[in-house]
C-alpha positions as CSV (number, residue, x, y, z in Angstrom):
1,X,0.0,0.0,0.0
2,X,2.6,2.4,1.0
3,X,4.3,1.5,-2.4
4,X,1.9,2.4,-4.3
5,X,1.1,5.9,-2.1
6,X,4.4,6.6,-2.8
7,X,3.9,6.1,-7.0
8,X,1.1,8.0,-7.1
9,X,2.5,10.6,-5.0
10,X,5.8,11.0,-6.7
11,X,5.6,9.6,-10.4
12,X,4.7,11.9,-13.4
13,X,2.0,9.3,-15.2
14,X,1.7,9.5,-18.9
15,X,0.3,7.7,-21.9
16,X,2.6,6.1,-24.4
17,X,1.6,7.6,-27.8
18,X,1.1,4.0,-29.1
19,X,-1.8,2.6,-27.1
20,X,-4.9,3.4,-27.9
21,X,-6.7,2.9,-24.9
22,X,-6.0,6.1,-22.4
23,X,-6.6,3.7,-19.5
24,X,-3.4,2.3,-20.3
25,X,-1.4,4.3,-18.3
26,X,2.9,3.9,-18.4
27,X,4.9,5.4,-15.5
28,X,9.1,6.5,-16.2
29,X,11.2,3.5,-15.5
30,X,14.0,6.1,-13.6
31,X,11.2,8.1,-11.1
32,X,9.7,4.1,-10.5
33,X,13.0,2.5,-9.7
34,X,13.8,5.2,-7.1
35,X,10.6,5.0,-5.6
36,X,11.0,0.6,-5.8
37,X,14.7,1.3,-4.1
38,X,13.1,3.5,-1.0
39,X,10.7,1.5,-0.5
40,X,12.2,-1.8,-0.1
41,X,16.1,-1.7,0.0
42,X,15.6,-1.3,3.8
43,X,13.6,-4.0,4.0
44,X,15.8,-6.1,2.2
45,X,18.9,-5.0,4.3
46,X,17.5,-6.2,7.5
47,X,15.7,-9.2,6.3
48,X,18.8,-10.7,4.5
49,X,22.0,-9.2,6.4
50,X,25.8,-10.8,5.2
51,X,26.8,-13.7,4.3
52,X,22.5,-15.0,4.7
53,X,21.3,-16.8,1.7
54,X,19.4,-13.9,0.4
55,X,22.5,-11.8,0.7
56,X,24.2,-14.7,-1.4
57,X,21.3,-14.7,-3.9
58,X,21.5,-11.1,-4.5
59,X,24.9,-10.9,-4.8
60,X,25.3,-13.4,-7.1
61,X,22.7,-11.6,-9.2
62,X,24.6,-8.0,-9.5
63,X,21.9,-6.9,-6.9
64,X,24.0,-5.8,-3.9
65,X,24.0,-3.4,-2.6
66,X,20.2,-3.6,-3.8
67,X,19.8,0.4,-4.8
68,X,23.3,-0.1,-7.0
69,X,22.8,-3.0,-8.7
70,X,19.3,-2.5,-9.3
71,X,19.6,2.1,-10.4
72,X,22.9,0.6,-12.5
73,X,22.8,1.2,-16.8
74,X,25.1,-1.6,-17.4
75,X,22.4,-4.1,-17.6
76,X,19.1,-3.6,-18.7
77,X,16.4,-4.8,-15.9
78,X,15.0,-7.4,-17.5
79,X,18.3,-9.2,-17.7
80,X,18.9,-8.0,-14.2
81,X,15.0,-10.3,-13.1
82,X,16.6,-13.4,-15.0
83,X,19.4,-13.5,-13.1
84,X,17.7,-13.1,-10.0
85,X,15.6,-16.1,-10.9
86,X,18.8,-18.2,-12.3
87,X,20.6,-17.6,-9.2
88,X,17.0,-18.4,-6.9
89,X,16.8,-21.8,-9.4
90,X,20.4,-22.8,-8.4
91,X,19.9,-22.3,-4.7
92,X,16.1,-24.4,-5.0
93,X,18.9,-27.3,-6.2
94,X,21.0,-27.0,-3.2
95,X,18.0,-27.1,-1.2
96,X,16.3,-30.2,-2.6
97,X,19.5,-31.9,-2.1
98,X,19.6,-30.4,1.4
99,X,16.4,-31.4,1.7
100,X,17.3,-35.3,1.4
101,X,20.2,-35.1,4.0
102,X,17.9,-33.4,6.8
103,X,14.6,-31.8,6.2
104,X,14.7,-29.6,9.2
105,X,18.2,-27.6,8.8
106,X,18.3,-24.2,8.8
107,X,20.1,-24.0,5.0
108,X,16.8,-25.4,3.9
109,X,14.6,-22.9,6.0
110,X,16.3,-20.2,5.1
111,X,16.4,-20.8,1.0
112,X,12.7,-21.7,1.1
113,X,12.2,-18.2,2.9
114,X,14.6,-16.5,0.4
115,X,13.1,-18.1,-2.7
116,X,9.6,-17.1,-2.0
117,X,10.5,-13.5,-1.1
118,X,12.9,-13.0,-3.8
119,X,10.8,-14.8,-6.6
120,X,8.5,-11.9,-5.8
121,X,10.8,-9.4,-6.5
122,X,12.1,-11.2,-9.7
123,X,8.6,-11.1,-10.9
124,X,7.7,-7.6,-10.1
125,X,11.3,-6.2,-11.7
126,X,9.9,-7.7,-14.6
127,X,6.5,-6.9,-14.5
128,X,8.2,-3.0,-14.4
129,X,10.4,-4.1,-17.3
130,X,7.7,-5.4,-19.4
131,X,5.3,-2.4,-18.9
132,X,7.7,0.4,-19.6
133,X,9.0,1.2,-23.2
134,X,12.8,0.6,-24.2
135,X,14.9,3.9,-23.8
136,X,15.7,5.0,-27.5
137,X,19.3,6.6,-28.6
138,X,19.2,9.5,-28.1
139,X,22.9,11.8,-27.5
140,X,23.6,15.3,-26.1
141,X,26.0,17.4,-26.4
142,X,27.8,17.2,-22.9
143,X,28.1,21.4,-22.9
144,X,24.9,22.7,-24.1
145,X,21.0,21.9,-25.0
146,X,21.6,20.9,-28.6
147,X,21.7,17.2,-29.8
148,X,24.7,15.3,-30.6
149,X,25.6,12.9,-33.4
150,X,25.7,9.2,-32.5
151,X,28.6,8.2,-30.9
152,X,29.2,11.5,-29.8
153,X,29.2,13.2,-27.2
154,X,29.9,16.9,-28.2
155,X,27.4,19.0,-30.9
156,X,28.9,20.0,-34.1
157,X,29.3,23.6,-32.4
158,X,31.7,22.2,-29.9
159,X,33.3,19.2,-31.3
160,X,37.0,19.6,-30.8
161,X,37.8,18.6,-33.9
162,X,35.9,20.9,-35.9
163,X,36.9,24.8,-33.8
164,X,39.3,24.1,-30.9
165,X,38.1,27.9,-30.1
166,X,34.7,26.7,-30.4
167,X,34.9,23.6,-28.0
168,X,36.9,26.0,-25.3
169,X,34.3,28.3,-25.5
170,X,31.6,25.5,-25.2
171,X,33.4,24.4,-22.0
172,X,33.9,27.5,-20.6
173,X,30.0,28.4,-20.6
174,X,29.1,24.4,-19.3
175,X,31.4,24.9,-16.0
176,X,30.0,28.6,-15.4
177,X,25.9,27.3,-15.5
178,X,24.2,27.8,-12.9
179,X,22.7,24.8,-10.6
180,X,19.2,25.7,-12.2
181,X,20.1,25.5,-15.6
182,X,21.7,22.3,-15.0
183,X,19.0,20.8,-13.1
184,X,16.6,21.6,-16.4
185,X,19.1,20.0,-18.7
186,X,18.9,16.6,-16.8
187,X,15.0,17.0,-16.2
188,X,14.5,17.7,-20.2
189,X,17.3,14.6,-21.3
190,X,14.8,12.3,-18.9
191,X,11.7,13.2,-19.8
192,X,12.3,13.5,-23.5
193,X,13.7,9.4,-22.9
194,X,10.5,8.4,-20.8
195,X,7.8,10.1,-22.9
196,X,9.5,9.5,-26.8
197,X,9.0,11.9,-29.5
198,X,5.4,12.0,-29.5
199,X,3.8,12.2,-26.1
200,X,0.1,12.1,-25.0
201,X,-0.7,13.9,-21.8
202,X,-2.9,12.9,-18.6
203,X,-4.3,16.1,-18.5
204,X,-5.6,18.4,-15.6
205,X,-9.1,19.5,-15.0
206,X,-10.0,22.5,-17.0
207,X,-10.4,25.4,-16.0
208,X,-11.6,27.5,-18.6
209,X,-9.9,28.0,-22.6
210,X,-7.1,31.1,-22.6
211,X,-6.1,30.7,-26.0
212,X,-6.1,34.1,-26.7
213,X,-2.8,34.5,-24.7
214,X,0.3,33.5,-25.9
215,X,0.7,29.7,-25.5
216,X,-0.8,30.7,-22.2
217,X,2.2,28.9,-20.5
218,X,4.0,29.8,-17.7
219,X,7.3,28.0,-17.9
220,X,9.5,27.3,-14.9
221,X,11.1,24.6,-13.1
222,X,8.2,23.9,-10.9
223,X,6.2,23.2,-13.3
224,X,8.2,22.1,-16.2
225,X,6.6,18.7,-16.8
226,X,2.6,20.5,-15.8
227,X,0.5,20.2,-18.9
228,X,-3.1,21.7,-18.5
229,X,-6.1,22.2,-20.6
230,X,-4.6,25.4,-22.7
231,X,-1.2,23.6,-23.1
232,X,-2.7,21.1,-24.4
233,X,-5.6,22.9,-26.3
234,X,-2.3,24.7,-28.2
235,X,-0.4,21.9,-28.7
236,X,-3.5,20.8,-31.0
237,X,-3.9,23.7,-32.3
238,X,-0.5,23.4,-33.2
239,X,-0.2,20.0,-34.9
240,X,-3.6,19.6,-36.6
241,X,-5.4,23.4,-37.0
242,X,-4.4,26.8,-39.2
243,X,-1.0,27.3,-38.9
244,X,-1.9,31.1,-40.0
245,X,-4.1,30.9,-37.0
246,X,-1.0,29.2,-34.1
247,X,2.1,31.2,-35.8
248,X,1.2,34.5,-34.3
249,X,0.9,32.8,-30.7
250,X,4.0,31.6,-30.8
251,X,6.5,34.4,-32.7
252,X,4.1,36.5,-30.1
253,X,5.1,34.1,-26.8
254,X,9.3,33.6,-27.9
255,X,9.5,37.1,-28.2
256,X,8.2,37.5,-24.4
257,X,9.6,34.7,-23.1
258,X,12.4,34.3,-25.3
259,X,13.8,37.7,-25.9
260,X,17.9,36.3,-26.3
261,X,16.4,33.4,-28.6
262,X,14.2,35.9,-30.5
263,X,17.0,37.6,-31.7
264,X,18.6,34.3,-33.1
265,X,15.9,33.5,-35.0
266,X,14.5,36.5,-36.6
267,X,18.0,37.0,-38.4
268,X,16.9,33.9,-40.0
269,X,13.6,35.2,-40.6
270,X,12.0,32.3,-39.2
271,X,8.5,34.3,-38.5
272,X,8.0,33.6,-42.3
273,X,7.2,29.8,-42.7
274,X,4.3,28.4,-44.0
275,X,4.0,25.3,-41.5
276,X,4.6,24.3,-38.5
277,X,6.9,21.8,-39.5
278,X,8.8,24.9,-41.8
279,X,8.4,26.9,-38.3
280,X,10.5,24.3,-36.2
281,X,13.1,23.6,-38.8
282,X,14.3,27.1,-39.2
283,X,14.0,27.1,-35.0
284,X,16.9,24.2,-35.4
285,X,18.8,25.7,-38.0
286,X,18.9,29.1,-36.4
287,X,20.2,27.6,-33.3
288,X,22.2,25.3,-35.0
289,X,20.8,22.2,-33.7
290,X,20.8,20.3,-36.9
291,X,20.9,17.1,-36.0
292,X,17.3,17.5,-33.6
293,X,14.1,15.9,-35.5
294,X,11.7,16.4,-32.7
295,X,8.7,18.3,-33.8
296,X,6.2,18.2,-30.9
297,X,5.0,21.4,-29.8
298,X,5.6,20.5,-25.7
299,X,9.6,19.3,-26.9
300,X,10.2,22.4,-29.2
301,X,8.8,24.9,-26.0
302,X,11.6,23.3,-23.4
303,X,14.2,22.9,-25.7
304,X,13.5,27.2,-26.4
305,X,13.9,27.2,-22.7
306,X,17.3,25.2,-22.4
307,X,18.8,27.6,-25.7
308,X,17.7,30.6,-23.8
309,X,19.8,29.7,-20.2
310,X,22.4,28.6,-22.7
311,X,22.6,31.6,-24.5
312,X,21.9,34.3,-21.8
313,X,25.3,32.2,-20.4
314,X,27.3,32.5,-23.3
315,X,26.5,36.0,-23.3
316,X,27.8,36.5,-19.8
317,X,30.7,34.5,-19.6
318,X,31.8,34.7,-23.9
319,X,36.0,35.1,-24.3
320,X,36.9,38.9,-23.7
321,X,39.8,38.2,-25.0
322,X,41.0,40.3,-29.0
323,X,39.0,38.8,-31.6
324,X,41.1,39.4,-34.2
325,X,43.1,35.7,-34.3
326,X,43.3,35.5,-37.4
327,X,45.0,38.8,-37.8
328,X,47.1,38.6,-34.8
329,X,48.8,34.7,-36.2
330,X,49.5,36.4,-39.7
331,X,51.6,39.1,-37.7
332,X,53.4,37.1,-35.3
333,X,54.1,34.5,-38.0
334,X,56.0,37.5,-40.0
335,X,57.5,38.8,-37.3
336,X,59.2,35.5,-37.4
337,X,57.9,33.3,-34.4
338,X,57.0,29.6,-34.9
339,X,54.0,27.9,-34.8
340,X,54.3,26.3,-31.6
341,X,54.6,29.9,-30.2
342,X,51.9,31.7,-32.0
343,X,49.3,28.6,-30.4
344,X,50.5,28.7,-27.1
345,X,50.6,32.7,-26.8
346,X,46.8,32.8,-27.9
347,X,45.7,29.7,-26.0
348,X,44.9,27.8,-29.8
349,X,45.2,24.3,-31.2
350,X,49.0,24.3,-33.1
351,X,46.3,22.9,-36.0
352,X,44.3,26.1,-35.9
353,X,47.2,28.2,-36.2
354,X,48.6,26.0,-38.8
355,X,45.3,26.0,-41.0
356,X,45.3,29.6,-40.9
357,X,48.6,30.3,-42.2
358,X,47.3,27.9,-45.2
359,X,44.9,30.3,-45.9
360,X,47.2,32.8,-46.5
């Protein structure tokens, strides 16, 4: 019971977009797990302390401590339930041969009360498994909001091997974010893995249509994953109305909410496109964020949110230092120093400097 307080209390619940009965309801496998870890890895501790059989069991599964093995990446859960149930199989051997020797040891008390405990856990770890969607692939750049190719783990704006400069300044801005902006960029990466691409909403009791005002959202990270009526009355709007009827909502709400991104995208005169699918491209390819293909309305609002603390950072904390690189490698070069110099004296990749002189 207290289990399931807990889940209902804690969990975001949400429909996958692939059922078509809305009673089907999904929970995220990460918010889930932590709430299965509080609520029985103290249990588990004191019913089964070291070197018990349940302790064995668990071990020998990659399930001790319980909260590790079971929060770890390395292994997806459902392999992680059949070797709990291998390792409970191997122990029900010992016992039926412990069984023949002398039917009222403790070895043979102690695995039947193991087994039946731990069977239940087996099945429920699979039961969680079974219910909740696969994660997909999906890579960020480890600096900033924008997506990264596979493999990767850096954008094309900060991948060392494309700008050296570029990758510095990427780095630069990452360890100067604040706790809050951070925080959003984990929320965002979580919830974009547990709801997919296209997401449908459990959705909160209305309280009247505000379409009229602009998106009528009121983003922050209290209520970054709230979706109510409007929200979701826009979204629709969005996705299957007049586009010549949702485009002024939202060139009207990024330039309120968005002022630093605004200016981004109107020198790519994104305001003009004639869909919404046009709309969110140019959004990508004015923030550079080519390899995104996300086109749902409640994905494009929060990723607007993450460029915005990502820009309004880059603004603040952007190299002071001269600009003119280029300028100052030609005139160092002729003055006669060497390469190795010139990249060292202006903190730049020996490669920069030497593609540069190339140019010449």
């Amino acid at each position: 019971m207290s289990f399931s307080t807990a889940i209902e209390e804690k969990v975001i619940a949400f429909t996958n977009a692939t059922i078509s009965n809305p009673n089907h309801i999904i929970f995220g496998r990460t918010p889930v797990m932590a709430v299965f870890c509080d609520s029985l890895e103290p249990v588990i501790t004191k019913l089964y302390p070291d070197l018990s059989v349940g302790f064995f069991i668990l071990k020998n599964a990659g399930l001790w401590p319980f909260r590790n093995g079971l929060m770890s990446t390395k292994i997806e859960l459902g392999q992680k339930a059949n070797n709990l149930k291998q390792e409970i199989e191997g122990y029900e051997i010992v016992f039926a041969e412990d069984l023949n020797t002398d039917p009222d040891s403790r070895l043979s008390t102690d695995i039947i009360s193991a087994g039946h405990t731990l069977e239940l856990l087996s099945a429920t770890m699979s039961f969680i498994n079974n219910a909740i969607p696969a994660f997909p692939a999906l890579n960020w750049c480890h600096f900033c909001f924008r997506r990264a190719d596979l493999n990767s783990v850096y954008c094309n704006s900060h991948h060392s091997t494309h700008d050296d400069t570029a990758y510095k300044a990427g780095k630069r801005v990452f360890e100067n974010l604040n706790d809050d902006a951070k925080i959003m960029k984990m929320r965002y990466q979580g919830l974009r893995l547990l709801l997919g691409d296209e997401p449908n909403f459990l959705v909160s009791n209305s309280t009247g249509s505000s379409v009229d005002s602009p998106l009528g959202l009121n983003l922050n990270a209290d209520n970054y994953y709230a979706l109510n009526s409007t929200d979701q009355e826009i979204f629709d709007l969005t996705l299957h109305g007049n586009w010549s009827t949702s485009s002024p909502m939202w060139t009207a709400s990024i330039d309120k909410q968005f002022p630093i991104v605004a200016q981004v995208l109107k020198s790519n005169n994104y305001a003009c496109a004639d869909s919404w699918e046009s709309f969110a491209s140019n959004i990508f390819i004015s923030l550079q964020d080519n390899s995104e293909k996300v086109r749902h309305p409640f994905w494009i609002l929060r990723i607007l949110i993450l460029a915005e603390a990502w820009l309004d950072h880059e603004h603040h904390f952007a190299d002071k230092r001269r600009t003119d690189t280029k300028k100052q490698i030609y005139e160092m070069y002729d003055a006669g120093e060497k390469q190795v110099s010139i990249a060292r004296s202006l903190d730049v990749n020996k490669s920069y400097v030497s593609r540069i002189l190339k140019q010449c």
